[in-house]
LUMZA-221280 format. One line per 8 residues: number of its first residue (from 1); their letters; for each residue x, y, z of C-alpha. Coordinates in steps of 0.5 Angstrom, whole numbers, plus 2048, in hexadecimal, padded with zeros to 3 digits. Layout:
% LUMZA-221280
NUM) A) X Y Z; ...
END
This chain:
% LUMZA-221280
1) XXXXXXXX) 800 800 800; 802 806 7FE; 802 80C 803; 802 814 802; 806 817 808; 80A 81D 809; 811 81D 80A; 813 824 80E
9) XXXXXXXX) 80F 828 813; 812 82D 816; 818 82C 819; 818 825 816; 81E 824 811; 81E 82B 810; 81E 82C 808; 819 830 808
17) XXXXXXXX) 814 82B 806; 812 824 802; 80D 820 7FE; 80E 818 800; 80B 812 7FF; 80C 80D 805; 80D 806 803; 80A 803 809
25) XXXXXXXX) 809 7FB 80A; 80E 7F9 806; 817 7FA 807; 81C 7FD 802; 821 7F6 803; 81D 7F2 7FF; 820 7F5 7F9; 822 7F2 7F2
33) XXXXXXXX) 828 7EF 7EE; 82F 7F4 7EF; 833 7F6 7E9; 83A 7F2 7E9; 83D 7F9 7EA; 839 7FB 7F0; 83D 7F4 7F3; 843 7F7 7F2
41) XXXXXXXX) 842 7FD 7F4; 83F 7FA 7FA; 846 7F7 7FB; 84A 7FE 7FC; 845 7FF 801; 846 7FA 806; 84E 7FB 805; 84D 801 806
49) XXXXXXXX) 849 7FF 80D; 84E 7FA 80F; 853 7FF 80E; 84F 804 813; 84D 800 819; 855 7FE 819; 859 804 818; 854 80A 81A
57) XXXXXXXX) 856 80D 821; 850 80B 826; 84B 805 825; 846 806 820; 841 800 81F; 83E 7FD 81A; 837 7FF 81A; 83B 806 81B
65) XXXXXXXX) 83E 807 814; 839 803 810; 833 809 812; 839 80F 810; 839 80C 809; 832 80C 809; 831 812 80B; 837 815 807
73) XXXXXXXX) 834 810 801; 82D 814 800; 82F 81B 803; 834 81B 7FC; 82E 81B 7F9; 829 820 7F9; 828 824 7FF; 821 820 801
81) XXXXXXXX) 824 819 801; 826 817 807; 826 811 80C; 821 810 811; 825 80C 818; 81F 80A 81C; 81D 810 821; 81D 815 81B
89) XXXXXXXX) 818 810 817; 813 80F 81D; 814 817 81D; 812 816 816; 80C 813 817; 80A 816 81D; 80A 81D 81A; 805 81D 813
97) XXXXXXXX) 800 81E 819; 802 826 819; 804 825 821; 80B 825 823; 80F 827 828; 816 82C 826; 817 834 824; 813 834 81D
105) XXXXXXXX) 819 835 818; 819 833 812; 820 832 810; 825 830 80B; 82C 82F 80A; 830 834 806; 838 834 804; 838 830 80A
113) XXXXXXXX) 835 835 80F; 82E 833 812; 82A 838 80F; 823 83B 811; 81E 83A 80B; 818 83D 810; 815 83C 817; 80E 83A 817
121) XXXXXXXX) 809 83F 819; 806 83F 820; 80C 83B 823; 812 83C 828; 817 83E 822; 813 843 81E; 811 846 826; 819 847 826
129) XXXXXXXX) 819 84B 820; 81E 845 81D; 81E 848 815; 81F 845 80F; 825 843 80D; 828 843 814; 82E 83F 814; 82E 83A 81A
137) XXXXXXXX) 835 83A 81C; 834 837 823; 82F 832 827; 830 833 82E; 839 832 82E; 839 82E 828; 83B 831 822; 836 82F 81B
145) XXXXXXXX) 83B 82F 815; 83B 829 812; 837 826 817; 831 822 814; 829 825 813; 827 81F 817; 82C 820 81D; 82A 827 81D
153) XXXXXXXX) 823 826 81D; 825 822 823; 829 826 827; 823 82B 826; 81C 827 828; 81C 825 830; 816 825 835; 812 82B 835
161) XXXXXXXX) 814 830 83B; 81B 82E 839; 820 834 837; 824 834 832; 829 839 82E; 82A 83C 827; 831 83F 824; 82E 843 81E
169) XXXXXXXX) 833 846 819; 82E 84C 815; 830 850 80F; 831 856 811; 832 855 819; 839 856 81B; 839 852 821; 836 84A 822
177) XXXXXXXX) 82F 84B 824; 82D 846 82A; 826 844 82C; 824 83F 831; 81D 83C 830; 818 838 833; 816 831 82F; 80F 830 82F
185) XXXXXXXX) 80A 82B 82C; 809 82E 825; 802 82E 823; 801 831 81B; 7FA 833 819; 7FA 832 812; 7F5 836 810; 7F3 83D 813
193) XXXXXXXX) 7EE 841 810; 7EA 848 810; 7E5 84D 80C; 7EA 852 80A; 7E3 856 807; 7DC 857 805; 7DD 850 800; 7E4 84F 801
201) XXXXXXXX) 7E8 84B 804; 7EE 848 807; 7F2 841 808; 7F8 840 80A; 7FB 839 809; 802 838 80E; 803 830 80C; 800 82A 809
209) XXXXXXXX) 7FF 826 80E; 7F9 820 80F; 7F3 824 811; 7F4 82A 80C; 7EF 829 806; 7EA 827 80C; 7EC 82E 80F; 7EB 832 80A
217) XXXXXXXX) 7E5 82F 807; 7E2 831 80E; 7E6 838 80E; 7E2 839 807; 7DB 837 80A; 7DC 83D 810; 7DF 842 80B; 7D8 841 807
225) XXXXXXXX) 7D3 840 80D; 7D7 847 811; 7D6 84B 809; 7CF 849 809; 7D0 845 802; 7D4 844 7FC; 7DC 847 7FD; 7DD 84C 7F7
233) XXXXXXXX) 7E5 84A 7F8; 7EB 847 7FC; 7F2 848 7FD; 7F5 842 7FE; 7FC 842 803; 802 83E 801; 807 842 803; 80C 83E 807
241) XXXXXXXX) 808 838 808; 80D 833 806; 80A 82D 803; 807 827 806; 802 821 804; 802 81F 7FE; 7FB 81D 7FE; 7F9 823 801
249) XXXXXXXX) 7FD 828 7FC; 7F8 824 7F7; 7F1 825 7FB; 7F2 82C 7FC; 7F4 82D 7F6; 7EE 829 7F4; 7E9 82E 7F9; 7EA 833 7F2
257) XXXXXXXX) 7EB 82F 7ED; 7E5 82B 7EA; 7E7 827 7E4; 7EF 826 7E1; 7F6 824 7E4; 7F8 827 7E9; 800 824 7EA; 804 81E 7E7
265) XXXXXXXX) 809 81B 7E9; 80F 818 7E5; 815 814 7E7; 81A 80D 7E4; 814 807 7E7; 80D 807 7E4; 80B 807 7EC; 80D 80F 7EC
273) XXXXXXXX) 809 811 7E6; 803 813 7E8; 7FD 818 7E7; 7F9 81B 7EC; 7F2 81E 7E9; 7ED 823 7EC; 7E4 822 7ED; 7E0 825 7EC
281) XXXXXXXX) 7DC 824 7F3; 7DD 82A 7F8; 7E1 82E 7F3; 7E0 836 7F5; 7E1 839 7EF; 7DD 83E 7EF; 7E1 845 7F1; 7E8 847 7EF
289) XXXXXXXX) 7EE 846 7F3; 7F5 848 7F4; 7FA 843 7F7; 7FF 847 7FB; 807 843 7FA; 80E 846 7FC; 815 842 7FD; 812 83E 802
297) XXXXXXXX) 80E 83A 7FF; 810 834 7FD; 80D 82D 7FA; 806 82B 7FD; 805 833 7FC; 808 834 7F5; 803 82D 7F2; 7FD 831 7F5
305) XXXXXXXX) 800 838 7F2; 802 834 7EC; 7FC 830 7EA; 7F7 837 7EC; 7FB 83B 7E7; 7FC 837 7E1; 7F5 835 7E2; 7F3 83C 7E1
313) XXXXXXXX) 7EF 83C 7E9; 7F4 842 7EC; 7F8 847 7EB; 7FF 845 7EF; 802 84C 7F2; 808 84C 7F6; 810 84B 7F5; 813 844 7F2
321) XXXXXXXX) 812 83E 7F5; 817 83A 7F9; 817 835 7F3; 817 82E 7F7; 815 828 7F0; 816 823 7F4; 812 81D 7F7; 815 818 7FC
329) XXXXXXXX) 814 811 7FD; 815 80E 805; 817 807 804; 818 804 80B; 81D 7FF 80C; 81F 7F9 812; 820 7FC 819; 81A 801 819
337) XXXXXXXX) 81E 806 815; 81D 809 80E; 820 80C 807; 81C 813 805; 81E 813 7FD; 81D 817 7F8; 819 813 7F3; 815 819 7EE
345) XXXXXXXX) 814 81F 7EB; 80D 823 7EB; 80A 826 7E5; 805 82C 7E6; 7FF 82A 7E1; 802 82E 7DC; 808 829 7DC; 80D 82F 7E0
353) XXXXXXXX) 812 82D 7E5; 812 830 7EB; 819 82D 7ED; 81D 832 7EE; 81A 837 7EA; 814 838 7EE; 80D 83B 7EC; 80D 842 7E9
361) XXXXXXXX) 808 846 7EB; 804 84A 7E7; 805 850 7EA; 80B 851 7ED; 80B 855 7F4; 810 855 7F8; 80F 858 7FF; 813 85C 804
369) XXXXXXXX) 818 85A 808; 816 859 80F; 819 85E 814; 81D 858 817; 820 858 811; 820 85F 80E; 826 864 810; 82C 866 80D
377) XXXXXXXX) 82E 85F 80B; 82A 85B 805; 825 856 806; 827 84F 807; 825 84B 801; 821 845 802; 823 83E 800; 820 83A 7FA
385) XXXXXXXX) 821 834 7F8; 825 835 7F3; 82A 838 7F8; 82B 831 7FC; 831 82D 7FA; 82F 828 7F5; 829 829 7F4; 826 825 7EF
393) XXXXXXXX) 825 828 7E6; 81F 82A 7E4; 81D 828 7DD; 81E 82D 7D7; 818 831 7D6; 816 837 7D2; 818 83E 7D6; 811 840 7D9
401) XXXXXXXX) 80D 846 7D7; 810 84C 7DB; 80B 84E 7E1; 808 854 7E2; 80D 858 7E5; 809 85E 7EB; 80B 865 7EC; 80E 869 7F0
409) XXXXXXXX) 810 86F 7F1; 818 86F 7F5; 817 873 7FB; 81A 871 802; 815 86D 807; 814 86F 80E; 814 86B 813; 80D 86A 814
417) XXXXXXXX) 80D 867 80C; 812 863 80E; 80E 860 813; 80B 85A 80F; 806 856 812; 805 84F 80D; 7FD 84F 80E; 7FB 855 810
425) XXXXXXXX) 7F8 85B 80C; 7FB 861 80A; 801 85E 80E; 803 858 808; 803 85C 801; 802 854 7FE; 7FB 854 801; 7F9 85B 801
433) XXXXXXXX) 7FA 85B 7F9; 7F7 854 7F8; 7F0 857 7FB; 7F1 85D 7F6; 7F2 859 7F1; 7EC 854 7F3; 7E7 85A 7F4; 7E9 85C 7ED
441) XXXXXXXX) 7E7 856 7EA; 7E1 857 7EC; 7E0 85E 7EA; 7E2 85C 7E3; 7DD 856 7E3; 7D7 85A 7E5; 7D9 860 7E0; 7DA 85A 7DA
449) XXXXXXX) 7D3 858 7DC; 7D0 85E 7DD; 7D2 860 7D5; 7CF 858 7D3; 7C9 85A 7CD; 7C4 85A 7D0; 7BE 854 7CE
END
């Protein structure tokens, strides 16, 4: 049996996210004929380990050595493939439940540097104000340089009271900035939603986890029965959400697409060629809507934004997003442990691959950098994935269209600008103009049809 599962949730494995497939009943050791080469090859390998357990200054036992060529094995080859030992596995299944206990980062690892991709909404890491692209160059006493996103992630979880301290390095800061925080039960609410105005409403999607296709079904229900009828438009939130369940990428996708594909994927088995549809019961497609996206949007959330797109559903206003194309099969091994491997590619309906190109926003809208950031130095870029080392190619395709670019006029913000609060109007210029636009399509429709011939 095959099952949808999300390999990454907050302070999980920390690349910023992931689309998987979870093997579940059977293990990765029944495997088939290996090639004569691969025999020979496996020789040097066990030469190379006599030598080690003989030679090397301190002990080491087999058990040891063997996991480090594992692990090494599959970091060489993407940034999402990696080796589960078994406390990391149980997490993993555990924590597809939206319920974890940490800080609430999201990281990654960035020329050998642990590196924040964004802290999770409403969670100890994003109280502290911990920014993206915050190198974390010290757990408690432990410097994090080469040290393995699976090790880091351990370092940082603990019960919950307990304490626990960051080294960041910040561009633009000239000393290391240490922060002390509490670790905590880390409860993500998936879907959060409110009416923005008479007609217009706001939902905002922080993860794909289990429950977020019921979330938001209820979450539409309310907003309809708060606004005394049908909504006259949406603005959908995906700004740093970064990705999740596969399956639940697809049925909130699904919410507002009634008929047509909604993503495919392609990989070397005939297994991992798939494509998965949209139906036309319980669509809601009958008002406009703009899907909100920036660097911090990644996987499950560029599938949604994608198939809105090239299904012609929504407009998708923001920045560029993260580019994460990628799906990873679990494949549980003896001993209670497992391998996350990199299996396939995703395509958004219209064939386009997201791997580390990301999805082009229709409208491009950048917003000001927060007051955090702002100053005399230069916002601290974010990190994409075609910034991590070896990542994986995307296939060749034609150059998009170029998007609509937004003009501004060059005046300097003042720091009330600067003050951006994602979410909020006339405090998030994204949000504030993607209401206008909404409002505007409206008044255009209404013009249109008041100068239809009349019968």
């Amino acid at each position: 049996m095959i099952r949808q599962r999300r390999w990454l949730s907050g302070l999980l494995w920390g690349t910023a996210v992931g689309i998987s497939v979870w093997i579940g009943a059977h293990t990765a050791s029944r495997v088939s004929a290996v090639a004569k080469d691969t025999y020979e090859t496996i020789e040097t390998f066990t030469s190379v380990l006599t030598l080690v357990q003989k030679n090397y200054v301190d002990p080491v036992t087999t058990k040891q050595l063997i996991e480090g060529a594992i692990t090494g094995m599959l970091a060489a080859l993407d940034p999402h493939s990696a080796y589960l030992p078994p406390e990391s596995y149980k997490e993993l299944q555990v924590d597809t439940r939206g319920t974890f206990g940490g800080l609430g980062i999201e990281i990654t690892i960035r020329n050998n540097v642990l590196t924040v991709v964004s802290p999770i909404e409403d969670t100890p890491a994003y109280r502290a104000g911990i920014k993206p692209g915050d190198q974390i160059i010290k757990i408690d006493e432990e410097f994090t340089k080469d040290m393995p996103l699976t090790e880091a992630v351990r370092r940082m979880r603990g019960a919950p009271g307990t304490k626990v301290r960051l080294t960041i390095r910040r561009e633009g800061s000239m000393k290391p900035i240490e922060l002390t925080l509490t670790r905590e039960i880390i409860k993500i609410q998936s879907v959060k939603a409110r009416m923005l105005d008479k007609g217009y409403a706001y939902v905002r999607i922080t993860q794909f986890q289990e429950r977020t296709d019921d979330d938001l079904q209820k979450a539409l229900a309310k907003l309809e029965q708060e606004n005394g009828g049908a909504l006259s438009g949406l603005i959908l939130d995906l700004r740093n959400n970064p990705g999740g369940l596969l399956t639940q990428a697809i049925k909130v996708a699904d919410e507002f697409i009634d008929s047509g594909l909604v993503v495919y994927t392609d990989g070397r088995l005939e297994s991992q060629k798939q494509k998965y549809f949209a139906h036309k019961q319980g669509s809601h497609t009958d008002f406009p809507m703009i899907v909100l996206v920036n660097a911090g949007s990644a996987s499950a959330s560029e599938i949604v934004a994608g198939a809105l797109q090239d299904h012609r559903r929504a407009l998708v206003l923001g920045t560029q997003t993260f580019g994460k194309g990628s799906v990873q099969t679990i494949l549980p091994l003896e001993e209670n442990s497992a391998i996350r491997l990199t299996t396939a590619r995703y395509y958004t309906p219209n064939g386009r691959s997201i791997q580390a190109t990301g999805i082009t926003p229709d409208i491009v809208l950048e917003n000001p950098p927060s007051l955090a950031l702002a100053g005399t130095q230069p916002s601290l870029p974010r990190i994409r994935e075609e910034n991590l080392p070896r990542h994986l190619r995307a296939p060749k395709e034609k150059q998009p269209p170029s998007p609509e670019e937004e003009e501004f006029e060059e005046e300097q913000p003042t720091p009330e600008e600067l003050q951006v609060k994602e979410g909020e109007l006339g405090k998030d210029p994204q949000l504030d103009r993607a209401l206008e636009l909404l409002k505007s399509w409206n008044v255009f429709k209404t013009v249109i049809a008041g100068r239809a011939p009349q019968s």
